[in-house]
Structures are given as C-alpha cells and as structure tokens.
C-alpha positions in Angstrom: 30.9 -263.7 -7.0 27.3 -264.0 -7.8 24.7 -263.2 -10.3 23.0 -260.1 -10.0 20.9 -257.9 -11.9 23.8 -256.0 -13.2 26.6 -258.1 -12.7 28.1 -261.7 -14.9 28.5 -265.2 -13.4 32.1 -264.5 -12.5 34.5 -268.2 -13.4 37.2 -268.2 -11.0 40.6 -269.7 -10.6 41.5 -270.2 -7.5 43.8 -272.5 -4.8 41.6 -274.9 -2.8 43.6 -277.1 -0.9 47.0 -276.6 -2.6 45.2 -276.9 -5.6 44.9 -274.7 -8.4 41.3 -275.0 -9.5 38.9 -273.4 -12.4 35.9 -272.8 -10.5 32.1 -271.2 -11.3 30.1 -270.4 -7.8 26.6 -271.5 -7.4 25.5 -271.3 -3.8 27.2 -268.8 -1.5 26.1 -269.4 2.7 26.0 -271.0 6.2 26.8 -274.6 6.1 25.4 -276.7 9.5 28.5 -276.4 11.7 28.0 -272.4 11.4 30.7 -272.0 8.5 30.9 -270.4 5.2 30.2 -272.8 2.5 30.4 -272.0 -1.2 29.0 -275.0 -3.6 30.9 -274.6 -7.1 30.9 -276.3 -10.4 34.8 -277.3 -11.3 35.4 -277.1 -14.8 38.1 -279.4 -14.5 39.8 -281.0 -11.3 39.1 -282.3 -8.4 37.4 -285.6 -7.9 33.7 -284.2 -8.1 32.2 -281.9 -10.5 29.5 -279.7 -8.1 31.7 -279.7 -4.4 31.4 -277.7 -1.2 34.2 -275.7 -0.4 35.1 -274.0 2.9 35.0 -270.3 2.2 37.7 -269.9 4.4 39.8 -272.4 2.3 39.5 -270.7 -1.1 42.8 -268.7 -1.9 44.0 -266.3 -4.4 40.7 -266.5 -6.4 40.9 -263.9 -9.7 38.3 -263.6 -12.1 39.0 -265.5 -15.4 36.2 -264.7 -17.3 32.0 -265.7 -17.1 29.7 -268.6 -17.8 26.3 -268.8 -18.8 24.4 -271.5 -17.0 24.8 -273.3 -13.8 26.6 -276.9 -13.4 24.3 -280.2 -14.5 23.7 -281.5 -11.0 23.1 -277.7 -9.9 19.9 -277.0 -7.6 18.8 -273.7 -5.9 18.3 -274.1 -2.0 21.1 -275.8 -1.6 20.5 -278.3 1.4 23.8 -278.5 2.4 23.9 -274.7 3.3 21.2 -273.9 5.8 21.6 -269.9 5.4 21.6 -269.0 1.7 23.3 -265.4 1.3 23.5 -265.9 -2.9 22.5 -268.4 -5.2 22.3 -268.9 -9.1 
C-alpha cells in the first residue's frame, strides 16, 4: 500500500462506508483507541480531501494505478496515529 524502495504509490478504489471511493494512502498505523487507522488523500468523494479511515472499514480495495506526490494538506508523523507502521 506504501512506498518503498522498490515498490509505486499504489491509488486505490475501494468501499468505505458503502461508498465507492478513489483513494491514495499516506499514513498507515495505530490510532489512540488501539485501532488501525490509514490517513488517505480522496481524489474525489467524500466530504474531506486527507481523512482517517478505519482499516477495518476499507473493503474491496484494488489497485487502479499510482500517483506521484502526497495530498496538499499531507504531513509525515501523522498525529492522529500514535504508532506509525508506513508513511509517505
């Protein structure tokens, strides 16, 4: 889902909340209440651009191709997740 070394920033699509959203991943971890959290950039939906989803929430996410640079509100160390496993 995340950068590395070898891999692309993977764009997803995905269902969040019975709705079918274009997503790109920047922050991958442990929210405060001890649950996976995953802050994403929507390219188009939803009512804000750089959310946190509920790992657990995100369903039938396929690839649907790459992007280049994070979202414009992006920041690393994400305060909202208090154990980073990945981040752009």
């Amino acid at each position: 889902m995340f950068r590395s070394s070898n891999m692309k920033r993977q764009r997803l699509s995905c269902v969040y909340h019975g709705k079918t959203r274009p997503i790109g991943p920047q922050c991958y971890g442990i929210g405060s209440k001890g649950l996976e959290r995953v802050r994403v950039h929507q390219v188009e939906g939803g009512k804000q651009r750089e959310p946190l989803f509920y790992a657990s929430d995100i369903e039938n996410a396929m690839p649907v191709g790459t992007f280049n640079s994070p979202g414009p509100s992006y920041k690393r160390n994400d305060f909202a997740i208090v154990t980073i496993f990945a981040q752009l």
